[in-house]
VOBA-1610 file (N, C-alpha, C; in pm, whole numbers, padded with zeros to 5 digits, always signed):
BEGIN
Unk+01013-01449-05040Unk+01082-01369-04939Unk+00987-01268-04875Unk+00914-01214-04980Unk+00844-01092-04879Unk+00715-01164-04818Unk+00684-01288-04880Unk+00557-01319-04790Unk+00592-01386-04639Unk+00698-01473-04639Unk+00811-01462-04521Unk+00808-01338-04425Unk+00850-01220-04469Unk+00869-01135-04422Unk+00724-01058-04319Unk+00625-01039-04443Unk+00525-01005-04388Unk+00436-01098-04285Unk+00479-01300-04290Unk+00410-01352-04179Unk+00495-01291-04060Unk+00614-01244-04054Unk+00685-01249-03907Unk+00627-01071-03856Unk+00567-00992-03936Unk+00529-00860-03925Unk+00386-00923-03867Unk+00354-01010-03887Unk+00215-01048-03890Unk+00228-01112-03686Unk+00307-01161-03678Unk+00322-01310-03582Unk+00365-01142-03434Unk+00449-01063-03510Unk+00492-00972-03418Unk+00374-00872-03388Unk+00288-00866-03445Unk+00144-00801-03393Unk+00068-00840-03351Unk+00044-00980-03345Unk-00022-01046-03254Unk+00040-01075-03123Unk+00204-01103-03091Unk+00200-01111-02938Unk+00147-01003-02884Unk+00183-00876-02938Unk+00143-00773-02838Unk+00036-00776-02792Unk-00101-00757-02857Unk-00253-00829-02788Unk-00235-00921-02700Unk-00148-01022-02643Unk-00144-01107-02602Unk-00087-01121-02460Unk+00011-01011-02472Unk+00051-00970-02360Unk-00001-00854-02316Unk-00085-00797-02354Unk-00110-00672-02275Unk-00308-00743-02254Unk-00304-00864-02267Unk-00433-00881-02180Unk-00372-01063-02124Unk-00289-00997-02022Unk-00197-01158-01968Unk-00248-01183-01830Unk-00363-01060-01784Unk-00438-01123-01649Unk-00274-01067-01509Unk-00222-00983-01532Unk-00112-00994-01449Unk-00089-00827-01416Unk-00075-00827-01292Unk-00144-00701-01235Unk-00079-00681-01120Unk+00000-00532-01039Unk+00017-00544-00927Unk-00021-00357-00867Unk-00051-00396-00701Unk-00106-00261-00687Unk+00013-00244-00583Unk+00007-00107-00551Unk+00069-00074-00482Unk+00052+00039-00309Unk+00019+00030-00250Unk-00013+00104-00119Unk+00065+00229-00135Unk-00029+00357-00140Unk+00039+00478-00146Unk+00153+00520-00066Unk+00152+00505+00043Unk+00251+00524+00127Unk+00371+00468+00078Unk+00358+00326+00044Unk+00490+00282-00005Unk+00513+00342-00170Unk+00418+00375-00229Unk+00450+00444-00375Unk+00519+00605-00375Unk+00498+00651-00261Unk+00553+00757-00252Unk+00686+00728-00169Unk+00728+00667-00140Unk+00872+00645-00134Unk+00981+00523-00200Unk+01021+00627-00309Unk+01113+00556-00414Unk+01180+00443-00380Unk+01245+00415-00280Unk+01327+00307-00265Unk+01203+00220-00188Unk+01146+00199-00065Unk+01045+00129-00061Unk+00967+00055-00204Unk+00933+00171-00266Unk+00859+00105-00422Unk+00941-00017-00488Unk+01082+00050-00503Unk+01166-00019-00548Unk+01232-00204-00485Unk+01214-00187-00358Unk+01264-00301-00220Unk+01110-00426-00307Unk+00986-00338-00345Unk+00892-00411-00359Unk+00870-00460-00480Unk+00875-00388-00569Unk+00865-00437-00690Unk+00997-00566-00708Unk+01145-00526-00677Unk+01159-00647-00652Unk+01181-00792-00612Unk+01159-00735-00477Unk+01049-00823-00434Unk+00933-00952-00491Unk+00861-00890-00592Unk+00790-00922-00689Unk+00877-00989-00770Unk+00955-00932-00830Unk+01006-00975-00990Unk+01114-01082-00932Unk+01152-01103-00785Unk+01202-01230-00741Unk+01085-01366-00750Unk+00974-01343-00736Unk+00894-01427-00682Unk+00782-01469-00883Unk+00881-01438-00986Unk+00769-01471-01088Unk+00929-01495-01234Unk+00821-01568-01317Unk+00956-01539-01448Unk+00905-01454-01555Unk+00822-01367-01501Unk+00737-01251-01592Unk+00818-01130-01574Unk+00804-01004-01630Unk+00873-00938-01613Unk+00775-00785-01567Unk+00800-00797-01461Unk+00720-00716-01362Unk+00678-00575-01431Unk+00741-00512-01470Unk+00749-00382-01567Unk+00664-00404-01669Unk+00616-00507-01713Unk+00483-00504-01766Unk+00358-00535-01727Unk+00340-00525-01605Unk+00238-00560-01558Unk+00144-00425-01533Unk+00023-00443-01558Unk-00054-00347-01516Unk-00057-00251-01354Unk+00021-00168-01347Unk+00009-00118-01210Unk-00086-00013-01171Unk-00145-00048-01021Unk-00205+00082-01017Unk-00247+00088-00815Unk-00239+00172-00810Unk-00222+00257-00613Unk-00372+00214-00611Unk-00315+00172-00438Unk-00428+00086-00380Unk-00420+00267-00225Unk-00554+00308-00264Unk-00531+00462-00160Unk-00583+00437+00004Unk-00547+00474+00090Unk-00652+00481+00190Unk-00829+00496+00203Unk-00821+00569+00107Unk-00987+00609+00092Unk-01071+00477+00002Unk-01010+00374-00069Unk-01035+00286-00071Unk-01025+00133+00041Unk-00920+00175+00093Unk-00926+00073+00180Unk-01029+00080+00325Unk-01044+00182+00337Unk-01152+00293+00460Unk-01304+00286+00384Unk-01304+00243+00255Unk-01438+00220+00196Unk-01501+00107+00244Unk-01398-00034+00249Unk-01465-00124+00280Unk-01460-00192+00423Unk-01309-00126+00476Unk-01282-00216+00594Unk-01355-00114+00740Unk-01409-00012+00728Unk-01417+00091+00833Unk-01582+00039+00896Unk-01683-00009+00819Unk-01742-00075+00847Unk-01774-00221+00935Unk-01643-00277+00902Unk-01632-00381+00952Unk-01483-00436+01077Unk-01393-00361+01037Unk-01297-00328+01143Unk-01304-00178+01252Unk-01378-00125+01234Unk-01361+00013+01267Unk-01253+00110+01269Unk-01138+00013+01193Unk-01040+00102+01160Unk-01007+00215+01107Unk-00991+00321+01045Unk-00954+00429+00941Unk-00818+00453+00939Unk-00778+00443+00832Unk-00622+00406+00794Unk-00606+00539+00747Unk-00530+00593+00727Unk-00456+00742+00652Unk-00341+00712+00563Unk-00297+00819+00517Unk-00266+00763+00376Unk-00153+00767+00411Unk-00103+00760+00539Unk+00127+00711+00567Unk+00051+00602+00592Unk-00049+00539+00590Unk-00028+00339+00662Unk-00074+00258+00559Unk-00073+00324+00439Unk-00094+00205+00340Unk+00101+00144+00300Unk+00102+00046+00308Unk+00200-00028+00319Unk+00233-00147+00228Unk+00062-00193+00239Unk+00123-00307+00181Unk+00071-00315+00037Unk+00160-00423-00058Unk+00116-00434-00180Unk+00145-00615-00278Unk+00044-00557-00367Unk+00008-00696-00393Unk+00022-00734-00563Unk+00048-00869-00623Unk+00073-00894-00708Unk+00009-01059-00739Unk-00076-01049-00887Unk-00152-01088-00886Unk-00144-01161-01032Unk-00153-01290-01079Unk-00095-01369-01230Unk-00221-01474-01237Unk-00247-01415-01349Unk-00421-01531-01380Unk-00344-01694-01464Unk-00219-01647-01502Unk-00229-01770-01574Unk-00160-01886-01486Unk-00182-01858-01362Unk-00143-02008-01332Unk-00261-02103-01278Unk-00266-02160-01355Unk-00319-02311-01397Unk-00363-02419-01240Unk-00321-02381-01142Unk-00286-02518-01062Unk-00402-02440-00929Unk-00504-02395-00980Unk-00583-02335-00836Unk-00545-02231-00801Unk-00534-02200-00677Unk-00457-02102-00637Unk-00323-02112-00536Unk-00238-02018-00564Unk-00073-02007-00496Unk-00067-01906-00389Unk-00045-01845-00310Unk-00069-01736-00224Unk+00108-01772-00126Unk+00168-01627-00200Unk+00304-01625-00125Unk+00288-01478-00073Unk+00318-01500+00131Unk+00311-01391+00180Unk+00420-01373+00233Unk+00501-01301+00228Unk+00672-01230+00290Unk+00650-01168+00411Unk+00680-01283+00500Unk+00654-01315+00656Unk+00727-01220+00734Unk+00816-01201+00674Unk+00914-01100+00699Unk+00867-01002+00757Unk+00763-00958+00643Unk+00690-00805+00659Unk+00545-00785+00724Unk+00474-00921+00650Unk+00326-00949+00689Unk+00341-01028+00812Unk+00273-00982+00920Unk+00308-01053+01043Unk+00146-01118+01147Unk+00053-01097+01010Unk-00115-01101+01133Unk-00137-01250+00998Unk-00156-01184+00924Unk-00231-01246+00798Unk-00161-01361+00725Unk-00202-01454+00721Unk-00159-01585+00663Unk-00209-01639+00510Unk-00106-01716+00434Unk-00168-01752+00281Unk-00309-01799+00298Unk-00316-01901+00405Unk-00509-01976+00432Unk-00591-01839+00453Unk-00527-01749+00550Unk-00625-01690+00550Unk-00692-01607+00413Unk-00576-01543+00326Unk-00607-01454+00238Unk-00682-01543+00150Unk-00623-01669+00123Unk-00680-01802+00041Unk-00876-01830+00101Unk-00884-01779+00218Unk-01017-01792+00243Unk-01069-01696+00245Unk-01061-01587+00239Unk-01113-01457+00196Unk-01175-01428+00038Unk-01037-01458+00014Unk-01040-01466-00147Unk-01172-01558-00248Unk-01202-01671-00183Unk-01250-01788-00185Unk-01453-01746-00143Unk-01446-01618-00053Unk-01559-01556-00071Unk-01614-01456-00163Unk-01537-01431-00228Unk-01528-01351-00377Unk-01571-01485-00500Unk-01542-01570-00504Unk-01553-01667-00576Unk-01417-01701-00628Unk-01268-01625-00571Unk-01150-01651-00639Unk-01095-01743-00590Unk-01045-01884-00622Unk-01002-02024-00614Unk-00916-02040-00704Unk-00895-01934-00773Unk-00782-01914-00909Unk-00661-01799-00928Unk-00520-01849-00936Unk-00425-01719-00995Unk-00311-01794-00887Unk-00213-01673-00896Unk-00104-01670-00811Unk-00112-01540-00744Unk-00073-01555-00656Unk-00071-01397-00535Unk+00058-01350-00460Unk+00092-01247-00448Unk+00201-01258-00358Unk+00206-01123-00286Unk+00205-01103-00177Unk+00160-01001-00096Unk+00268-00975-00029Unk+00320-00844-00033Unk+00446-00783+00068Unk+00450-00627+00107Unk+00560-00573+00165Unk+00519-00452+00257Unk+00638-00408+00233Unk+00698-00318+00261Unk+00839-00256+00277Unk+00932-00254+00373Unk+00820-00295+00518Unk+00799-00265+00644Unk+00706-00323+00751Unk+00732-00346+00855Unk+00608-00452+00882Unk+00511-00372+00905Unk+00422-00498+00890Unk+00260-00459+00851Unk+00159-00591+00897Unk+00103-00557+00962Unk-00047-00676+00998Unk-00078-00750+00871Unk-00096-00704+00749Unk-00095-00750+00595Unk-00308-00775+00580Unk-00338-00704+00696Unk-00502-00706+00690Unk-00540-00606+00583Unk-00492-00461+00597Unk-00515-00365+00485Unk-00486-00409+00336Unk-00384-00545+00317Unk-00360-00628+00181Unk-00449-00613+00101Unk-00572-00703+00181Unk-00680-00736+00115Unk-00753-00652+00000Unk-00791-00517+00062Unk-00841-00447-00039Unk-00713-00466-00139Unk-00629-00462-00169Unk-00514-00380-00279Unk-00507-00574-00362Unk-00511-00696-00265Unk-00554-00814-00363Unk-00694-00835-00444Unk-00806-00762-00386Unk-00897-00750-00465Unk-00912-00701-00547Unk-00834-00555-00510Unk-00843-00418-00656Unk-00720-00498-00768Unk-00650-00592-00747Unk-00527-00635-00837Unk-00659-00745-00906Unk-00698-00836-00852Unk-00799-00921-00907Unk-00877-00837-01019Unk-00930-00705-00944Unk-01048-00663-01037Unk-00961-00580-01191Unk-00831-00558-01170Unk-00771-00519-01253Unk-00725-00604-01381Unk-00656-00779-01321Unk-00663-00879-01386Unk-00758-00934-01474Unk-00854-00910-01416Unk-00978-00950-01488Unk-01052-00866-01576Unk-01098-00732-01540Unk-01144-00631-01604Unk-01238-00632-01564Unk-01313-00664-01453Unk-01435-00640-01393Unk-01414-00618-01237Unk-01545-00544-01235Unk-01543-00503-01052Unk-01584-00635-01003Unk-01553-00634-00835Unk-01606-00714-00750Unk-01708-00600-00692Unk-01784-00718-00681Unk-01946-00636-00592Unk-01884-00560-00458Unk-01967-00419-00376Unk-01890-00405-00254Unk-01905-00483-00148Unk-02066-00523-00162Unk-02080-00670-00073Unk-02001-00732-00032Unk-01973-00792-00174Unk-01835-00914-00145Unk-01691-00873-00092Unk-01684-00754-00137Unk-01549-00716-00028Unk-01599-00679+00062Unk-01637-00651+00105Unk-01725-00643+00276Unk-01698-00807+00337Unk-01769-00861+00276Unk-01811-00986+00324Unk-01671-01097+00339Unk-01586-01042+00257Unk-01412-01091+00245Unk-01341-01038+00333Unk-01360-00925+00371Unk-01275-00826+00473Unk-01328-00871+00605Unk-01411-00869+00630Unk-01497-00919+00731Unk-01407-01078+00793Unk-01450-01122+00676Unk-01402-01281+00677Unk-01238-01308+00768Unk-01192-01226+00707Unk-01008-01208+00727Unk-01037-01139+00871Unk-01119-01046+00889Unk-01087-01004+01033Unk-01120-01044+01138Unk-01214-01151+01114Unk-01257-01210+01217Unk-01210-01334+01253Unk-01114-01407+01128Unk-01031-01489+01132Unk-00897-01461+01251Unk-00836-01302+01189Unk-00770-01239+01303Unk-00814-01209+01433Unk-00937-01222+01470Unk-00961-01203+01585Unk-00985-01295+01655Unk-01042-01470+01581Unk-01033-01588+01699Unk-00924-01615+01734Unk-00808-01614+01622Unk-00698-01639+01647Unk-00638-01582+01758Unk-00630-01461+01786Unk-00577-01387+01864Unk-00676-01406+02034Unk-00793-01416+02027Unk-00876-01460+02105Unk-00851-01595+02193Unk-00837-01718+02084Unk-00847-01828+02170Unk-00707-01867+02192Unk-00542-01793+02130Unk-00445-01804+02147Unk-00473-01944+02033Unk-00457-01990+01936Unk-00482-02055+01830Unk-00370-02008+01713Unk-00305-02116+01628Unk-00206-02051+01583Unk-00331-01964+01433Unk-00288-01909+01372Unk-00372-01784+01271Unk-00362-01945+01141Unk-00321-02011+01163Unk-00348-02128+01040Unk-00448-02242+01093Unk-00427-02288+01207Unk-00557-02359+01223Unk-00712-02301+01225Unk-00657-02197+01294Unk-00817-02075+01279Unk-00850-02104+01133Unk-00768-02054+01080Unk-00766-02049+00899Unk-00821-02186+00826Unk-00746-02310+00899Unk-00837-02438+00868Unk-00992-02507+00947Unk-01019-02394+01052Unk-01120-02453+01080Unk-01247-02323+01027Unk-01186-02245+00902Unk-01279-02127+00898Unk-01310-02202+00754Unk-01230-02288+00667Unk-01202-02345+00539Unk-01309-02471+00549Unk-01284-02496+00636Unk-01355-02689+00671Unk-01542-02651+00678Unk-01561-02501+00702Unk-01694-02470+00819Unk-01739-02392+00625Unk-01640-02348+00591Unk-01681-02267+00496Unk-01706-02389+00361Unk-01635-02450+00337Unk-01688-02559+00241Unk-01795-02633+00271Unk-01861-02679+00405Unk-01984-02761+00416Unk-02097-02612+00408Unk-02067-02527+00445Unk-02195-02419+00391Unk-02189-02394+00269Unk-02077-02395+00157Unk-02087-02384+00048Unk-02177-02504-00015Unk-02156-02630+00030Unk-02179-02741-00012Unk-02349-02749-00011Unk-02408-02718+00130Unk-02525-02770+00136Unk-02572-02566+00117Unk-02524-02478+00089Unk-02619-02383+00005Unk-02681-02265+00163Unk-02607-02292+00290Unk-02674-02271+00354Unk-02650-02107+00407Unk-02739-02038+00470Unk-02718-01904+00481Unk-02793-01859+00620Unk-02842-01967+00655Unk-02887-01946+00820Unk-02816-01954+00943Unk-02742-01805+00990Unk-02664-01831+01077Unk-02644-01970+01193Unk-02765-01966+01248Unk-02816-02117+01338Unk-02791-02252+01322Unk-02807-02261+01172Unk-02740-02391+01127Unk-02597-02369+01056Unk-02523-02297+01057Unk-02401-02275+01021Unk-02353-02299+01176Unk-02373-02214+01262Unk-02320-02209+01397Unk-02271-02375+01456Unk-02401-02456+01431Unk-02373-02617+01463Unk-02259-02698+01377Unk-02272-02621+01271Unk-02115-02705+01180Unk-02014-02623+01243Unk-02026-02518+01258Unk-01916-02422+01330Unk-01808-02533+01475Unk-01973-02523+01565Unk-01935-02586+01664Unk-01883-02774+01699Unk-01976-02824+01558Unk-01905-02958+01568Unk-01719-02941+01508Unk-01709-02862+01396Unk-01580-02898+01370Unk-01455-02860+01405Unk-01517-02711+01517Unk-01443-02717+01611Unk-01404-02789+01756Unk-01472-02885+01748Unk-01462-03000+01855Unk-01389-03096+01765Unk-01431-03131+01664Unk-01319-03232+01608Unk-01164-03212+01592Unk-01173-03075+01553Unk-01019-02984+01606Unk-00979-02951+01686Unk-01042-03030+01826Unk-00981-02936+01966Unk-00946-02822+01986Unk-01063-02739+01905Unk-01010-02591+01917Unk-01133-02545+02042Unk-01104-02504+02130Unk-01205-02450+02234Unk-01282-02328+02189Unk-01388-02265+02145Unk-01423-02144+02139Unk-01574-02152+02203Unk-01597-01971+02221Unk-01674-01996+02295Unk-01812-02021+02219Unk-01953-01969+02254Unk-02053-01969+02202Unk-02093-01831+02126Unk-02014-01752+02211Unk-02040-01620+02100Unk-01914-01613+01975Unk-01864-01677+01987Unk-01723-01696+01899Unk-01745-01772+01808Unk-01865-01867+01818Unk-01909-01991+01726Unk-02019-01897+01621Unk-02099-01819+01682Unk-02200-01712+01656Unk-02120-01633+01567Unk-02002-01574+01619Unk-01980-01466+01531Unk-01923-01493+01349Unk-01846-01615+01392Unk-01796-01715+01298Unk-01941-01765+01168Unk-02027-01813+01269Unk-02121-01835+01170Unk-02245-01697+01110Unk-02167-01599+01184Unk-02279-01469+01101Unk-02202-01425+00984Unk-02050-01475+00982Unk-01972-01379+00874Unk-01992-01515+00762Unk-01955-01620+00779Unk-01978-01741+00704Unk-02094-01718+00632Unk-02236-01690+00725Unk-02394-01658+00648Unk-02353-01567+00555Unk-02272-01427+00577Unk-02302-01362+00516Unk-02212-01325+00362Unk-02115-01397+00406Unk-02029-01438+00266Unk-02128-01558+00148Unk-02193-01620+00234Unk-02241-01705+00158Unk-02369-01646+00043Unk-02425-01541+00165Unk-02564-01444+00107Unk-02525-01377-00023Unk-02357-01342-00020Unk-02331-01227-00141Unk-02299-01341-00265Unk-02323-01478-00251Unk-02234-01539-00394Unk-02323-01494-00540Unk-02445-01497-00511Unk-02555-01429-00611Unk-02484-01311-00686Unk-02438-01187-00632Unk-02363-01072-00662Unk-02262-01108-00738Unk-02208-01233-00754Unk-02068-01242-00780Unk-02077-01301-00946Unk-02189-01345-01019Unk-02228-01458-01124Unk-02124-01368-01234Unk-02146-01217-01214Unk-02069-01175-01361Unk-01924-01175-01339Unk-01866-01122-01232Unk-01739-01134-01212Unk-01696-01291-01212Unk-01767-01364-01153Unk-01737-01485-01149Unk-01699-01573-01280Unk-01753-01501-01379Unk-01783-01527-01547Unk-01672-01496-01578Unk-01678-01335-01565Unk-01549-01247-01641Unk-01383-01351-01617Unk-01399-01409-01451Unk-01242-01438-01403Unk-01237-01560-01477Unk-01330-01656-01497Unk-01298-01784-01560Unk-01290-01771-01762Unk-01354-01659-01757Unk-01329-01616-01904Unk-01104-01582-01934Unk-01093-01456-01847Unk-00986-01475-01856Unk-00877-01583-01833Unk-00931-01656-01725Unk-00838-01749-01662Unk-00787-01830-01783Unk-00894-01860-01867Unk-00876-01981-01965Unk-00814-01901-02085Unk-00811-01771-02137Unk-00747-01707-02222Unk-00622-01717-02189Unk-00554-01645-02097Unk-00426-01664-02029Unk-00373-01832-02015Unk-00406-01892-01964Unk-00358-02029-01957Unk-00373-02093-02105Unk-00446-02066-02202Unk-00437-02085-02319Unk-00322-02013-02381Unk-00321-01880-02383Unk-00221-01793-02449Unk-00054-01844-02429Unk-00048-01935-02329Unk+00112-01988-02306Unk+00101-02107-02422Unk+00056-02228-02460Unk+00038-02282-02586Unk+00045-02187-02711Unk-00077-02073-02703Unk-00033-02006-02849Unk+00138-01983-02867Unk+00169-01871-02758Unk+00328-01816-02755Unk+00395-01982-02827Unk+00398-02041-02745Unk+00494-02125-02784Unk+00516-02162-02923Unk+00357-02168-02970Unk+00345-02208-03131Unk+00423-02091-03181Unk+00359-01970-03176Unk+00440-01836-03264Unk+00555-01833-03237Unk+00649-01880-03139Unk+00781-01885-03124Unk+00845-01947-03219Unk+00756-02079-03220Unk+00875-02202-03344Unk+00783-02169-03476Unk+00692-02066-03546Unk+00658-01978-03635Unk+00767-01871-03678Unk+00787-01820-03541Unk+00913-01696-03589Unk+01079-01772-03637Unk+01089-01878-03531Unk+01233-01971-03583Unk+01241-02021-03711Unk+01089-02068-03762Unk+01117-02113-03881Unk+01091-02039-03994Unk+01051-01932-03999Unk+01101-01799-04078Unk+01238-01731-04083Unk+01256-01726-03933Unk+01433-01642-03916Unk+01509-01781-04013Unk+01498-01930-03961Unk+01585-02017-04007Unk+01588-02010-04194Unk+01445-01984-04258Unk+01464-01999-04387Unk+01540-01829-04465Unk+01476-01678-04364Unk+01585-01651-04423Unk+01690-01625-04381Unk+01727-01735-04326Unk+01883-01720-04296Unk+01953-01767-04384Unk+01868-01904-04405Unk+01908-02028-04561Unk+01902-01915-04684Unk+01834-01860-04698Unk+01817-01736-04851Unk+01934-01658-04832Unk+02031-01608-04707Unk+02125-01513-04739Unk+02230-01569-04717Unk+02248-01635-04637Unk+02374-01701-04626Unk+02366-01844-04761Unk+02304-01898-04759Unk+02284-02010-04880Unk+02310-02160-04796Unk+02245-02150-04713Unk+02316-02279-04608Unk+02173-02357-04573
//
């Protein structure tokens, strides 16, 4: 009986380790954290879109002065701290690549391909995502608050490079789109198609990026111009320049990824561990 007793004391100290490193993380945009019911519209929001239970997830405020760190350089924007809006939620253990659900509702510039190709310059091709606002929102400022949820999931920073080089990516995505009147998803598939053959052949010379640029936007009947093909292939070069930066984070995310997607097999085992302890002493007191 008591050695019974002490495996289920035993089985109940190990989930906890287990869940409190589950890769599952959500941030939140100050603006919307400082108003209670907004917070609230979002979180669930969230806890509609998962069968986890949101309240345990690691949370933490995504500020203006972070998002003005990386995007002010490259959008010339400066955001203040009423326009952070949007917020993001972030689950390492799913297994199937990556998922990217954006609440259209609210996010009205930024598309799953696109964040999916942003993301994808970080080296992230892995998790579930789900990005929403309280209120509408372009869903461009996202980005930082999906990276800082990544770097939280994981336990390692992303280089600033690479969010540079991601932010970049997303805004200039928003800007052919809006440019050549193009819907923001084909942009998104002809930034995916241009970005996998430079991944493929290793390449980082704007000049020869520009010519894959420009053939596969002819195979897509997408018209752009020559400085549009240029600008496309300087952000492409330069996402490609930062993958070097990325080897430890890149480590750290596939380290977790496989803990987490493993840890759903353990649970299950310790589950029918704990049943067949509760079942025997149930048989010891009742006599059945």
């Amino acid at each position: 009986m008591k050695k019974f007793i002490a495996v289920i004391l035993l089985v109940l100290m190990t989930i906890g380790p287990i869940y409190g490193a589950s890769g599952f993380s959500v941030t939140i945009g100050e603006t919307t954290n400082s108003n209670q019911a907004w917070k609230s519209s979002v979180m669930n929001y969230f806890q509609s879109h998962t069968d986890k239970n949101v309240s345990t997830a690691t949370t933490k405020l995504i500020t203006a002065s972070e998002v003005n760190e990386i995007s002010q350089n490259i959008t010339g924007r400066i955001y203040s701290s009423n326009q952070i809006f949007s917020c993001a939620m972030v689950d390492l253990s799913y297994s199937n690549g990556i998922k990217i659900i954006v609440d259209d509702s609210k996010i009205n510039v930024v598309t799953p391909k696109m964040y999916a190709n942003a993301l994808k310059s970080t080296g992230i091709e892995k998790g579930y995502v789900v990005v929403t606002a309280p209120v509408q929102s372009s869903g461009e400022a996202a980005l930082a608050g999906v990276l800082k949820s990544y770097e939280i999931a994981v336990g390692a920073p992303i280089p600033d490079s690479a969010k540079q080089a991601a932010t970049d990516e997303l805004y200039t995505e928003t800007q052919i789109a809006n440019q050549t009147g193009q819907s923001p998803d084909k942009i998104a598939d002809l930034f995916e198609k241009a970005q996998n053959e430079v991944q493929n052949q290793n390449l980082q010379d704007p000049s020869q990026i520009k010519i894959i640029v420009i053939n596969i936007a002819n195979t897509m009947n997408i018209n752009i111009s020559d400085a549009q093909a240029q600008q496309i292939a300087n952000t492409l070069a330069n996402s490609q320049k930062v993958q070097g930066d990325l080897a430890g984070f890149k480590s750290q995310l596939q380290n977790v990824t496989n803990q987490v997607t493993d840890s759903g097999g353990i649970l299950d085992q310790i589950m029918q561990y704990i049943q067949m302890a509760f079942n025997y002493i149930k048989n010891l007191i009742y006599g059945q």
